[in-house]
N, C-alpha and C positions, 0 to 999 in steps of 0.2 A: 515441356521445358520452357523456362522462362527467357525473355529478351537482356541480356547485358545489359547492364546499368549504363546509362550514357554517362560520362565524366561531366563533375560541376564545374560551372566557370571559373575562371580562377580568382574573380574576386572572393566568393565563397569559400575560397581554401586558404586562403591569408589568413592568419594567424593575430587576431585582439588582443589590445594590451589594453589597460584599465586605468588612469592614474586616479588618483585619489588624495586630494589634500582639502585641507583647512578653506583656503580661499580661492578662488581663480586668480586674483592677485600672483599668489606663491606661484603656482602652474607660470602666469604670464613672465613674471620677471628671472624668477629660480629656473624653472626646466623646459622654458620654452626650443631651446636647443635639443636636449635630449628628445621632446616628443617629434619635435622635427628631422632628426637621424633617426628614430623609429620609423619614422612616415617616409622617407627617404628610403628605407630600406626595404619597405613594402607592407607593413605593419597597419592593420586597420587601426587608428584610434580613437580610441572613448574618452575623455576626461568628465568627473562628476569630482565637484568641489561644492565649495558655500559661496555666494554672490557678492562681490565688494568691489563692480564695478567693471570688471574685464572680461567678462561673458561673452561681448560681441568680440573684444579684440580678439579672441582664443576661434571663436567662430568664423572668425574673417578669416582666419587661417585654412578655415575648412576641417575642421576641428568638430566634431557634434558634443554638445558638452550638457551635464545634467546637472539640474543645483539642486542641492541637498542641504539639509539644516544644519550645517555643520559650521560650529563655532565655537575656537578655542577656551573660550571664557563661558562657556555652559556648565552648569552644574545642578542644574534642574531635572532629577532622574525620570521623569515622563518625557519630557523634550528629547533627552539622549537615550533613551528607551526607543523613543520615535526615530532617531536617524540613526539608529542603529536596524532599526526596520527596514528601513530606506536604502540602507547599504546592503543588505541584505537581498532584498527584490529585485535593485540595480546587476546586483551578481549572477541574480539567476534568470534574469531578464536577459542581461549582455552575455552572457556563458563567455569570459576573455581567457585567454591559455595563459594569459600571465595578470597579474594587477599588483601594479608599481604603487607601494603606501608612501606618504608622507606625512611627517609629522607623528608625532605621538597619540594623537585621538584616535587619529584616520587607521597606525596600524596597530592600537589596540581594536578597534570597532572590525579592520580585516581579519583580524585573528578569531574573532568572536564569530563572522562570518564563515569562515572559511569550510568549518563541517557542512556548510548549506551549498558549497560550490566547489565540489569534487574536484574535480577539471583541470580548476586552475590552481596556478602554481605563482606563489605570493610573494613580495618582495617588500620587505619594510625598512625604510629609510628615515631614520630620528632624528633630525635636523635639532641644532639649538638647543637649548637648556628648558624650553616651554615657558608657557604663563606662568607654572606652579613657580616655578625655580627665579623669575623675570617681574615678580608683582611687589609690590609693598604692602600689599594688603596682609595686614596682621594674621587672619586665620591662613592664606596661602603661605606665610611663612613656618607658622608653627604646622602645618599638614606636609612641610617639603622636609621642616626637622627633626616631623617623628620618623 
């Protein structure tokens, strides 16, 4: 007969959430509140965004945070080919019970992940009208009017 499982500590049994946007920017100034009521409430958390300067401030928080190639204005299908990789590994790297999407990129790219990370259970959050919708660039406008 085998020995009882001894119980894990209780940091192990917290429960990860994932955010996932565009920039650390957006993370810092948009949801910095909300990740703080998660962590408040006893929520381990993850943030993995694109770099635009607030990396440490998100850190300083005590915050672990991952950067990823992720930039609203890509349209280079190798590059987003590759962070869709990225978001991908991060998934099944982090296994989180929840991963909070922002943005349009971030929760199309979680959707696309999401057969790869059972588990978790997805939250997508569409902010804004996007680049598409936001550019004056002539071919973004005729791919927002077809």
């Amino acid at each position: 007969m085998s020995e009882p499982r001894q119980s894990e500590p209780l940091a192990s049994k917290r429960k990860t959430v994932l955010y996932l946007a565009n920039t650390d920017w957006y993370l810092f100034n948009f949801r910095k509140n909300l990740i703080k009521r998660a962590s408040h409430e006893g929520w381990r958390i993850r943030l993995a965004c694109g770099e635009a300067g607030y990396t440490r401030a998100l850190a300083d928080e005590g915050w672990p945070v991952e950067t990823l190639p992720l930039n609203s204005r890509g349209s280079n299908p190798l590059r987003e080919l590759g962070a869709l990789y990225k978001v991908i590994r991060l998934l099944r790297k982090e296994r989180p019970d929840v991963a909070h999407l922002f943005t349009l990129k971030c929760v199309l790219y979680g959707c696309l992940a999401a057969p790869f990370s059972r588990n978790t259970r997805f939250i997508g959050a569409l902010t804004g009208m996007g680049y598409l919708f936001t550019s004056n660039q002539l071919d973004r406008t005729i791919a927002a009017a077809g």
